[in-house]
C-alpha atoms as one frame of an Amber mdcrd trajectory, in Angstrom:
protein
 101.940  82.511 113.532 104.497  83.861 111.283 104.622  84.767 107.344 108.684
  84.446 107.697 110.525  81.966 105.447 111.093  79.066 107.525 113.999  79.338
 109.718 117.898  77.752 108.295 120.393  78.194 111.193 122.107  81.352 109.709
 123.055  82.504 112.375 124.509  79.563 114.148 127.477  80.794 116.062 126.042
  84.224 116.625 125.385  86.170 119.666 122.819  89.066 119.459 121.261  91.820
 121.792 117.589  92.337 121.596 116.167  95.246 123.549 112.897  95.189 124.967
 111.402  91.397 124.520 107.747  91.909 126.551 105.773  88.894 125.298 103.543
  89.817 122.440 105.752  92.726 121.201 107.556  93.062 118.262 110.999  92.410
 120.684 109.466  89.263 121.494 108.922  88.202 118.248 112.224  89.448 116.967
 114.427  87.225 119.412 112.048  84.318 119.069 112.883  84.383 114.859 116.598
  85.044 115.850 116.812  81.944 118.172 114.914  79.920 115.481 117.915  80.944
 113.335 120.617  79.282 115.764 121.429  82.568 117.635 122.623  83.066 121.169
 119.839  86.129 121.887 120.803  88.078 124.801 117.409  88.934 126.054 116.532
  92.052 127.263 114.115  93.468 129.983 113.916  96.515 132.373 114.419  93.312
 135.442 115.894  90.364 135.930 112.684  88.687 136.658 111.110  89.855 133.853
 113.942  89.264 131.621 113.921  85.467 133.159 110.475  84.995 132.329 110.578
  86.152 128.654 113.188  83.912 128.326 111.126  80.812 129.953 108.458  81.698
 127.338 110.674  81.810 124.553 112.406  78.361 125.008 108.823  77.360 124.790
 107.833  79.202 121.668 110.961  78.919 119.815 111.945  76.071 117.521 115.392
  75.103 120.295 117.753  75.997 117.503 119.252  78.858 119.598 119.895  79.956
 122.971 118.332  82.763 125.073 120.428  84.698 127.647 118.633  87.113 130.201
 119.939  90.310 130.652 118.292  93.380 132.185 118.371  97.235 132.935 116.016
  99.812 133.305 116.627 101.996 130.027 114.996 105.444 131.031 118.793 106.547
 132.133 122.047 106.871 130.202 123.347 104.728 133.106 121.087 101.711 132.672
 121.785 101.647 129.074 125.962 101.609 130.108 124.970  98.851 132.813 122.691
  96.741 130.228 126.616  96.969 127.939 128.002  95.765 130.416 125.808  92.850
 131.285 125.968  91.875 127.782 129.809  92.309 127.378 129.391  89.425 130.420
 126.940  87.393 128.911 129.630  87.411 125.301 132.814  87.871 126.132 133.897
  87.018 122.793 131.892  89.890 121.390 128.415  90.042 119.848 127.127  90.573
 116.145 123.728  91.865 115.965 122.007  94.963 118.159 118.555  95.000 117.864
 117.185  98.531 119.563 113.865  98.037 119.916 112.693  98.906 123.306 110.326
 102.214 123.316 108.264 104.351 125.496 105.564 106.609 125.391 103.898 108.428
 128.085 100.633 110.328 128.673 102.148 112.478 130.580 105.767 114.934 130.760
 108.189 113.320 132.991 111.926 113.619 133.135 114.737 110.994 133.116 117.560
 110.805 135.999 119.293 112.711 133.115 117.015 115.558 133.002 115.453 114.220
 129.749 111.817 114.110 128.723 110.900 110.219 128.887 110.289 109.404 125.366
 113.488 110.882 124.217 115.625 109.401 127.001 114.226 105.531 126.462 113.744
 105.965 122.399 116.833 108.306 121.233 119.217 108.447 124.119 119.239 105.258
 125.746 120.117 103.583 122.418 122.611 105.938 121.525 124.381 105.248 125.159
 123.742 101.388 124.472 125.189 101.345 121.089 128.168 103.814 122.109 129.006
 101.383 125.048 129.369  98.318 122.813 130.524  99.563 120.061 134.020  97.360
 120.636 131.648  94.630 121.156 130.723  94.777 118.106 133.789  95.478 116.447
 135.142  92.486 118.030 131.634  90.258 116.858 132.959  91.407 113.237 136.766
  90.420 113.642 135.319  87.046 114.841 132.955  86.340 111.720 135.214  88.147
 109.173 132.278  90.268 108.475 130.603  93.366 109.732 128.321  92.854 112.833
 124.876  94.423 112.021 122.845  97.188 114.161 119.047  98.006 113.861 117.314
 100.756 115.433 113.245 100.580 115.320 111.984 103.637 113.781 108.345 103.945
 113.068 106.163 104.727 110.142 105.084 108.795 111.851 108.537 109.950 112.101
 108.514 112.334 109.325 105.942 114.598 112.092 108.278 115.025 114.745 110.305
 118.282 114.775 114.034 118.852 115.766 114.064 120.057 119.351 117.434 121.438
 121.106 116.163 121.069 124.536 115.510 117.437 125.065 113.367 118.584 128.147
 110.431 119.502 126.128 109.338 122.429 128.253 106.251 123.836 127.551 103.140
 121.945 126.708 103.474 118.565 126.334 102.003 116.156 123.961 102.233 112.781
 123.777 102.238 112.132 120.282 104.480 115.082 119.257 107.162 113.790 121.873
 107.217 110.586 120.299 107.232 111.716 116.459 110.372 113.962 118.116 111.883
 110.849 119.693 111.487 108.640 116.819 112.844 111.490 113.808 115.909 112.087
 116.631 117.133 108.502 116.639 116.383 108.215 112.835 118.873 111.242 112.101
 121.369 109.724 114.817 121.633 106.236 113.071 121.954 108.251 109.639 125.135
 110.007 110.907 125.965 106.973 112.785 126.138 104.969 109.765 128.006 107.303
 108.024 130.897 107.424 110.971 131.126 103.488 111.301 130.627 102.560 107.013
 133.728 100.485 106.565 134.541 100.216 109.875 133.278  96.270 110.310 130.216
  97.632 111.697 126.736  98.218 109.999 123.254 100.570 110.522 119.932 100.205
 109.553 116.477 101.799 110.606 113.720  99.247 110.502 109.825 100.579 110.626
 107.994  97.286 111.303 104.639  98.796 109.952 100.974  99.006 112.029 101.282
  95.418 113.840  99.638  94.862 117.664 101.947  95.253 119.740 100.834  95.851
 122.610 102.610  99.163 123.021  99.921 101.999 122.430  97.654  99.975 125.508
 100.460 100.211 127.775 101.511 103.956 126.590  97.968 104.852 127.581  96.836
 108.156 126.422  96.110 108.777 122.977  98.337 105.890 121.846  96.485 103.644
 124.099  93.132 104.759 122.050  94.692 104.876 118.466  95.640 100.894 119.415
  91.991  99.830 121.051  90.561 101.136 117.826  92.476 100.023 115.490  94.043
  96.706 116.918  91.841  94.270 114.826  92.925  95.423 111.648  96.714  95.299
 112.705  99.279  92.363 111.687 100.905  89.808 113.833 103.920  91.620 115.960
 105.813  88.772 114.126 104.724  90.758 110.666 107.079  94.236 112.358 110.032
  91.719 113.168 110.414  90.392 109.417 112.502  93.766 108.443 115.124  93.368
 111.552 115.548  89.326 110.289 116.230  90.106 106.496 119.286  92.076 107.605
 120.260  89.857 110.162 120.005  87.105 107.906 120.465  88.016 104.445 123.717
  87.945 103.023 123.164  90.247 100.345 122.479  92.996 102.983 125.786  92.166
 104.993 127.478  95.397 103.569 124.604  97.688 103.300 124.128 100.468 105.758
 122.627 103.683 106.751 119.679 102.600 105.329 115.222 102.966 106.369 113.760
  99.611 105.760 110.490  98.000 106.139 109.570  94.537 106.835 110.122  93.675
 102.435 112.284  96.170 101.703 114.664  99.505 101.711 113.147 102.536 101.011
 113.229 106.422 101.109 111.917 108.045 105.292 110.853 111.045 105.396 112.659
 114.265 103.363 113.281 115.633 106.907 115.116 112.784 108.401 117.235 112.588
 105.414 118.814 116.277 105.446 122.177 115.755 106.791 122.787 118.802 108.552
 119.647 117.876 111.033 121.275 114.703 110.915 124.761 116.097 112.536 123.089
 118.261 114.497 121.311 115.602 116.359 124.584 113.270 116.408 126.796 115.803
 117.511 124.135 117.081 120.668 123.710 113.398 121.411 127.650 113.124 121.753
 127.195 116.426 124.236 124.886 114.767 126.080 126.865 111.745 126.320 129.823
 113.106 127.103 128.583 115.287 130.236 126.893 112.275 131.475 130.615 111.106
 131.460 131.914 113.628 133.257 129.919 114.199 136.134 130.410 110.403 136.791
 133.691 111.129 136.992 133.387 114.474 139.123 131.575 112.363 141.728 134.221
 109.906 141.741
């Protein structure tokens, strides 16, 4: 099934968060390989029934090196990203030492979040900003625990270099499915950029991984023109395994334990896009993600 090195229990005494684990996905793969290597996976799905299930298949598919945890939240809202934190500060107590962000969303149509945000942006920029901002002492205390920094990886994908910086996260106007999803994808690309930047020698790491054209599954579900794009060109696609082997090198390989801020595909680091590398885009995104963050914040607390 897989072209991975065979697995070697790295990652025995580890507990990490995998969003988004449908069976036959590129999640599903990635916590299966992360389980093979003697991790605790906390695995992720928008219920608890589903999350149960992916886990039942797992413990089948998986080589019982490592454990699999269910945990699950519905990520279209900045507060089921805080409540899937807090599940997993439950599940690990003790901290954790890998987030993989991998759940995504696209939609044929223009709806809006709980939040006011346009769907694609709110499950594939915000809700992992909100999720990674929520356990970020997690994480810190994942790295105090291992004596090394705990690792984050956002899934980017291949088209990002498309999408255009928008300032209204709404996407008035005429929609397009495609062009919210190149937006989505170059927003959380610039984020993790000036994330990295903010957490670099702070025990705490952060990579983009594109996994490259593998079946996923996602485009059928998306419907739309995604849902076409994958009917026709499914059979010349890789294994989902094949878009998981970037998110285990840096989860695995020591010579990566340090590097950050980083675009990677499934063999290597390389350069994204010349857009998503311009910093001030990149702050500009960070700082409107911490504005729409923060608000969130406070009128929680207003209704208090």
């Amino acid at each position: 099934m897989s072209t991975l090195p065979s697995p070697s229990g790295r990652l025995r005494g580890q507990t990490i968060l995998v969003t988004g684990t449908t069976k036959g996905g590129i999640g599903y793969e990635t916590a299966r390989l992360l389980g093979d290597e003697g991790a605790t996976v906390l695995t992720h799905a928008r219920t608890p029934d589903a999350a149960r299930s992916n886990v039942e298949s797992l413990v089948v598919d998986g080589n019982g090196a490592g454990r699999f945890v269910p945990v699950a939240a519905d990520l279209s809202s900045i507060a089921g990203a805080r409540a899937l934190a807090e599940a997993a500060r439950a599940a690990a107590p003790g901290g954790i030492h890998g987030l993989v962000n991998n759940a995504g969303a696209g939609f044929k149509d223009r709806r809006l979040s709980p939040d006011g945000i346009e769907m694609t942006m709110a499950i594939n920029h915000v809700a992992v900003a909100a999720l990674t901002d929520a356990l970020l002492d997690s994480l810190h205390a994942g790295a105090d625990s291992l004596g090394r920094p705990s690792r984050i990886v956002s899934m980017t994908a291949l088209i990002e270099g498309r999408g255009k910086v928008e300032t209204d996260w709404s996407f008035p106007g005429k929609y397009s499915q495609t062009q919210a999803y190149f937006n989505a994808k170059l927003a959380n690309l610039l984020w993790v950029y000036a994330m990295a930047r903010r957490l670099d020698g702070h025990g705490i790491t952060v990579n983009a991984v594109s996994p490259g054209s593998v079946n996923s599954g996602f485009g059928a579900k998306a419907g739309g023109t995604f849902g076409l794009v994958m009917k026709l060109g499914s059979p010349l696609y890789g294994h989902a395994s094949k878009g998981s082997a970037g998110v285990i090198r840096i989860m695995t390989d020591p010579g990566l334990a340090t590097v950050t801020g980083g675009y990677h595909t499934p063999s290597k680091q390389k350069n994204s896009s010349k857009k998503s590398r311009t910093e001030h885009l990149q702050e500009q995104v960070y700082l409107q993600t911490e504005r729409t963050l923060r608000a969130h914040r406070d009128n929680r607390q207003e209704r208090r």
